[in-house]
C-alpha positions in Angstrom: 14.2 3.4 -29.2 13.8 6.6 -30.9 15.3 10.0 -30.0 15.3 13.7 -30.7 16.8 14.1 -34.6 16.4 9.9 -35.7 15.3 9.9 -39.2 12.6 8.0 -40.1 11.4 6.0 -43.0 7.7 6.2 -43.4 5.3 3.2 -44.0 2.2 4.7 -46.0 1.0 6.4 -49.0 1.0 9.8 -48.3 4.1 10.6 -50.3 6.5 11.5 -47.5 9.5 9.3 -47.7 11.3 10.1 -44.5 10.4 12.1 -41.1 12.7 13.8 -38.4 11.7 13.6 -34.9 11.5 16.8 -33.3 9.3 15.7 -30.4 8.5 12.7 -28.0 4.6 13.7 -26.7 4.5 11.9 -23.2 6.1 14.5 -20.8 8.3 17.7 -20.9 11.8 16.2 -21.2 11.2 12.5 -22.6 14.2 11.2 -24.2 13.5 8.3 -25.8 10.3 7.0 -27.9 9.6 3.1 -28.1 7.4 1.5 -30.4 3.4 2.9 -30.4 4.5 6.1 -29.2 3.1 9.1 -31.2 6.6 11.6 -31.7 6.2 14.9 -33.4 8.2 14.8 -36.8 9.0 17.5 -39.3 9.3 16.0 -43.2 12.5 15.5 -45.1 11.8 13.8 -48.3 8.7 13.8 -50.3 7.4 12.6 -53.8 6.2 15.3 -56.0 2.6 16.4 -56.0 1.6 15.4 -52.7 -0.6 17.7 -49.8 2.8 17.5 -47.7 5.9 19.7 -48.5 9.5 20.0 -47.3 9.6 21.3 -43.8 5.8 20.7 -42.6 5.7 19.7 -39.1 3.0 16.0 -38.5 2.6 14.2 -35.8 3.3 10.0 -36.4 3.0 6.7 -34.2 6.3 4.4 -34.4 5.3 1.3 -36.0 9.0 -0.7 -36.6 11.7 0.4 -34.5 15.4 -1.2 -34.9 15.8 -1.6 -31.0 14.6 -4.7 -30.0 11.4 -4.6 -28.1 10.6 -7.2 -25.1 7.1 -8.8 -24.7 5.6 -9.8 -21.9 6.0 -13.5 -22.6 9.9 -13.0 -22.8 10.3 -12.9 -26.6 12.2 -10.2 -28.6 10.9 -8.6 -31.6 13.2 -6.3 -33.6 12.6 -5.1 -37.6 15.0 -3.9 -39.7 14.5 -0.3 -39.9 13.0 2.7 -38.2 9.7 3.7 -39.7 6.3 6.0 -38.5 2.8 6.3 -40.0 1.5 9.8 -39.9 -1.2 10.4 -38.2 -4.7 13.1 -38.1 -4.6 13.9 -34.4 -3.2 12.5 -30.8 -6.6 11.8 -30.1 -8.9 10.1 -33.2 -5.6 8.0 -34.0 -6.9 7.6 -37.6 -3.9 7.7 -40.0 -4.2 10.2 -43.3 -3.0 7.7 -45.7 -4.6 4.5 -46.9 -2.0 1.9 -47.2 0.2 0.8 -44.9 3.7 -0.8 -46.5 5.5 -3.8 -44.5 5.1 -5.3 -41.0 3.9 -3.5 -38.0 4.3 -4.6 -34.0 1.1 -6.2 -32.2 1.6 -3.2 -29.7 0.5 -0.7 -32.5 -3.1 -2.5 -31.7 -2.5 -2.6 -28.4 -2.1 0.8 -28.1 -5.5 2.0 -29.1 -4.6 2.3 -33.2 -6.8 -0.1 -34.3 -7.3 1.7 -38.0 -3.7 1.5 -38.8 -3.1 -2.4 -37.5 -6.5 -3.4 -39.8 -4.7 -1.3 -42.7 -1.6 -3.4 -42.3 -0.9 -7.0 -43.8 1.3 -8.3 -41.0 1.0 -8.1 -37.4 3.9 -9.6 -36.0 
């Protein structure tokens, strides 16, 4: 569960290190943003010589999410940190970078963002 101003660690190669959430796309006044979920970030921390900058505002899908998230066949699954992969657009899904670091959730594919679960090495 994600809301407005949760920092976020990021799971690819673009050279951002962590996102804020300034936005939950999904309606007007969402609160709360679960796992799959695309959320409008701005950037916090980023490795030198990279195409982002302090302050740029990206849209990113919530791949690992600390809150645990209940499946339809009554398991829990809950990672260790909150982390986003940034994203092109709301509608090609495709992410900009070309690695993605650590597990993601099986909802991520689920979800439509096929590109990003083949990128990954675990699909828990």
């Amino acid at each position: 569960m994600i809301q407005h101003r949760t920092i976020l660690n990021t799971a690819d190669n673009t050279g951002v290190k962590e996102l804020m959430v300034i936005h939950i796309y999904g309606g007007s006044k969402r609160r709360f943003g679960y796992t799959g979920e695309i959320l409008g970030c701005v950037v916090k921390k980023v490795l030198p010589n990279t195409q982002f900058k302090k302050g740029d505002k990206v849209k990113a899908v919530l791949v690992r999410a600390r809150k645990e998230l209940k499946r339809r066949d009554g398991t829990y699954v809950r990672f260790s940190e909150n982390a986003g992969v940034i994203i092109e657009n709301e509608k090609s899904k495709n992410p900009i970078g070309t690695r993605i670091f650590g597990p993601i959730a099986r909802e991520i594919r689920e979800k439509g963002f096929n590109k990003i679960a083949s990128l990954a090495k675990n699909v828990i």
